[in-house]
Every structure is written in structure tokens, then in C-alpha cells.
N, C-alpha and C positions, 0 to 999 in steps of 0.2 A: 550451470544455471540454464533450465529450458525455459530461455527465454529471446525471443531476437534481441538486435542495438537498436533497432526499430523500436521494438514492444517497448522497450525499458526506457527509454528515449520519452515514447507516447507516454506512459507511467508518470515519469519524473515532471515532464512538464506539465500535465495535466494536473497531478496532485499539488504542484505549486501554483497553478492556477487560483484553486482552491481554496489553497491552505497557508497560501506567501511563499516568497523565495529562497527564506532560510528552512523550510520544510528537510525534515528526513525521510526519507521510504526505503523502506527494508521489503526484500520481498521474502517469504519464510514458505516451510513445507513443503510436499513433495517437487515444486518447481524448480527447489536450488537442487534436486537430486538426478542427477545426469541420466542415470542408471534406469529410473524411474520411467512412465509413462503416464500422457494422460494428465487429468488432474486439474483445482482450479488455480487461479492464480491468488496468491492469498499476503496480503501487504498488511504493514504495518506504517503508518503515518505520524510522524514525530510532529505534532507541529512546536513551538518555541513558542507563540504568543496563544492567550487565549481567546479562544473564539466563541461568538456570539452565541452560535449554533452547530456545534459540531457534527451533529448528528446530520442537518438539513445540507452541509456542506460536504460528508460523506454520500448522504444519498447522490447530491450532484455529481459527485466525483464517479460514483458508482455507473450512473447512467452513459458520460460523457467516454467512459473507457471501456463499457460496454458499447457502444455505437462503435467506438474507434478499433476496437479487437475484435470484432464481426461474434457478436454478442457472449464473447468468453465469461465463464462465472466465474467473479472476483469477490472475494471478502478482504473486509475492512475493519483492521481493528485501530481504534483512535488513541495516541497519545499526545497527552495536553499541557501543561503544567497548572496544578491545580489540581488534579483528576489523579485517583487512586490507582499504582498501577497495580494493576494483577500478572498472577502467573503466565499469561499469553504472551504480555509487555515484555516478558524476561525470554521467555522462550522463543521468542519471533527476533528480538535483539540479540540472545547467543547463538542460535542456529543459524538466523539469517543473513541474505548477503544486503550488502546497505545498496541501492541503484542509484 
């Protein structure tokens, strides 16, 4: 995973911030890939309850971990219960590593 304990640390509490404390965050793509270079950081966020606004709570999330990663590009894909999941949802939870 190129990622610090820092970074993953800033991630975890940040998106629990956000999203509550039973939040899950998966981080997927080429950042779980050692070997790899470069790249943005690309998460997946489990949350458990549903939320008001997910999207507006994503955007925060997005700003608050860009400020704090010295403006690394992060994508965000949302999962909710209630909310359809798509093939990302599958692919970001078997590929990725949960932080």
C-alpha cells in the first residue's frame, strides 16, 4: 500500500468525521499496488447509516483531505445502505485494502 500510517490515519479519521465512527474506508487502485507509481488516491466509503446528503458530505470529505495531503487528488466512491451498489462497490471491496 503506498500510502503512509500518517496518510491512512488522516483518511480514517477524517472520513469518520464525516460519515460516523462505524464508517468503513477501503482504499482501491493503483495505491494498494507497491510496484506501482504515482497515482491518485481512490477510497471507497462504507458508511452503515444513511445519510442526509451524501454527496455534500463527500464533497467535504474531499476538500478536508485535500487541504490535509498537500492537495493529492482523491476520488470518492459512496456506499450507503439503501443505495444501489454498482460494479466499483465490488471492485474497490475485492481489490482493496480496508484502512
Amino acid at each position: 500500500m503506498r500510502l503512509t500510517a500518517e496518510q491512512a490515519e488522516i483518511i480514517r479519521h477524517t472520513a469518520r468525521k464525516h460519515f460516523g465512527a462505524d464508517t468503513r474506508i477501503w482504499l482501491f487502485g493503483s495505491r494498494t499496488d507497491d510496484a506501482a507509481r504515482g497515482g491518485d488516491i481512490d477510497l471507497l466509503i462504507e458508511s452503515r447509516t444513511k445519510m442526509p446528503n451524501p454527496f455534500m458530505a463527500s464533497v467535504h470529505l474531499e476538500v478536508d483531505l485535500q487541504n490535509a495531503l498537500d492537495d493529492q487528488k482523491i476520488d470518492i466512491v459512496i456506499s450507503e445502505p439503501g443505495k444501489e451498489e454498482t460494479p466499483i462497490h465490488r471492485i474497490a471491496r475485492n481489490t482493496g485494502i480496508e484502512l
